[in-house]
Phi, psi and omega in degrees: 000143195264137168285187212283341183266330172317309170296324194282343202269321218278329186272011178256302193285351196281341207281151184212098136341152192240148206270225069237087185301130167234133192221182167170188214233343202256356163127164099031304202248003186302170166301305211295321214248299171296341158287282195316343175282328165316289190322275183288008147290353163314308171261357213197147167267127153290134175215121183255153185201132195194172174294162162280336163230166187293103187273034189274147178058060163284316180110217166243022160322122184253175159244141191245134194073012168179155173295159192218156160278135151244136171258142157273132157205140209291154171221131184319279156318024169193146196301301187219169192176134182211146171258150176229125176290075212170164158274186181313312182278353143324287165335295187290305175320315178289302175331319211263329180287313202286298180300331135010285177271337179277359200091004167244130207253085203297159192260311210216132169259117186235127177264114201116199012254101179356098183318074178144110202297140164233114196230161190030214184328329189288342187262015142289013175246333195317079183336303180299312200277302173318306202289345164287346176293273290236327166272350167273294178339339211232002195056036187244138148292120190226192196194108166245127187252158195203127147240138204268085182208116161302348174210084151289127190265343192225145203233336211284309201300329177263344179279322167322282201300345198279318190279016166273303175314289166341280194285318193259338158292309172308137173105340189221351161259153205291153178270340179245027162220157179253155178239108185263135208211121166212132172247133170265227184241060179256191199254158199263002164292325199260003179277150236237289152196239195228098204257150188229102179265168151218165182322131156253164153286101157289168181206171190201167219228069184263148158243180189199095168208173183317161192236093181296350179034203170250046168288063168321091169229173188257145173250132158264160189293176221244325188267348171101350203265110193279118188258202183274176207305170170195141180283139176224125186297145208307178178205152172254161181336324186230036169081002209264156190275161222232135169233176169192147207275092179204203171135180202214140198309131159327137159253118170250129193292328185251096162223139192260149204299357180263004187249143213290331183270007178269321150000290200278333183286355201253350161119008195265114192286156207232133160222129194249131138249169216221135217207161203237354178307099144315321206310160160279126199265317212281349198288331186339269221297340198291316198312323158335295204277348184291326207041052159320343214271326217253000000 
């Protein structure tokens, strides 16, 4: 019969820590990727690789053709951690090649957690959700969390659900699918629950108009006289006029409750999963029958 330590060596040895790549779109130094770093060293050695700056709306853009820096840096919450001069997905490439080579085998990619809802249609633009592409690509089962805030205040509700995934997810998600995780930014009393989704079409109330930047000059008066200062719109490197891009989500009332951003408006952490598959599967034969070819 085995004594009581024998029994504690034997449960040490069966026990495996899980690898955890943490990346994300808002830079490195952001809040979102260091509360998840916390969180989730509680289950897994953390190892981080994230931009040196903020990288939103990247997309899966990689950079090609020229060098890019990785920096190693320290982080309290993680084994290892390097900023990269590149995008999110650059990050999980270098993260997966480097720890690699070193001997370590990442388990799981968790992306975020994002300044910012990333839903429907928005996570084809989505730095955070792509770089979780880039790890399923990559054969990592991954997750991307989002909170629906550019400042977010309350964090413990998406680091709960990221450490649920760790646990309940390894092992049982598909390597070619993602889990997009979105919250909204309440306190973990006022979240309403958990919603299982699939992508709505986001839309947005957008403009597109010049960009006046702080660019200053006195215009002068009909008398020769210097009036007062007038903003003059930016101009780029070959003259060309300078614009610039925004707007704000539509709220739409008739969505039916399994879709995601209809979740968030009604107060519900929304979980989606996500495939990098495009393809129409169904369409292949009609598309057949057109004979583009001839």
């Amino acid at each position: 019969m085995k004594d009581n330590d024998s029994k504690g060596n034997d449960r040490k040895a069966e026990k495996r820590s899980i690898n955890i790549l943490l990346t994300n779109d808002d830079g490195i130094y952001a809040t979102g990727i260091n509360e998840l770093a916390k969180a989730l060293a509680a289950v897994a050695d953390i190892y981080i690789c994230a931009p040196e700056e903020e990288k939103s709306a990247t997309s899966h853009s990689i950079t090609v053709r020229k060098p890019f820096a990785v920096r190693e840096v320290d982080h309290p919450a993680a084994v290892w951690a390097a900023s990269v001069a590149g995008t999110p997905a650059d990050c999980v490439k270098v993260a997966v090649k480097v720890l690699r080579s070193r001997g370590v085998e990442l388990d799981m990619v968790f992306s975020g957690i994002n300044h910012g809802a990333n839903l429907g249609t928005d996570t084809l633009y989505s730095g955070t959700v792509q770089a979780a592409v880039e790890g399923a690509l990559c054969d990592k089962p991954s997750v991307a969390v989002s909170v629906n805030s550019l400042s977010p205040k309350n964090w413990e509700p998406a680091c709960r659900l990221a450490v649920n995934c760790a646990k309940k997810a390894y092992g049982r998600l598909d390597k070619n699918t993602v889990l997009n995780i979105n919250l909204p930014d309440v306190p973990e009393e006022d979240l309403k629950g958990v919603r299982y989704t699939r992508l709505g079409i986001r839309e947005y109330d957008d403009w597109v108009k010049p960009y006046e930047g702080n660019e200053k000059v006195r215009e002068k008066k009909q008398d020769g006289e210097e009036d007062e200062y007038i903003v003059m719109p930016q101009k780029n490197h070959i003259g060309g006029r300078m614009y610039i891009y925004g707007g704000q989500p539509v709220f739409f009332e008739e969505l039916e409750d399994d879709v995601d951003i209809k979740a968030m408006q009604d107060g519900y952490a929304s979980i989606t999963p996500i495939k990098y598959d495009m393809t129409d599967h169904e369409l292949i034969d009609e598309v057949k029958d057109w004979k583009i070819e001839e």
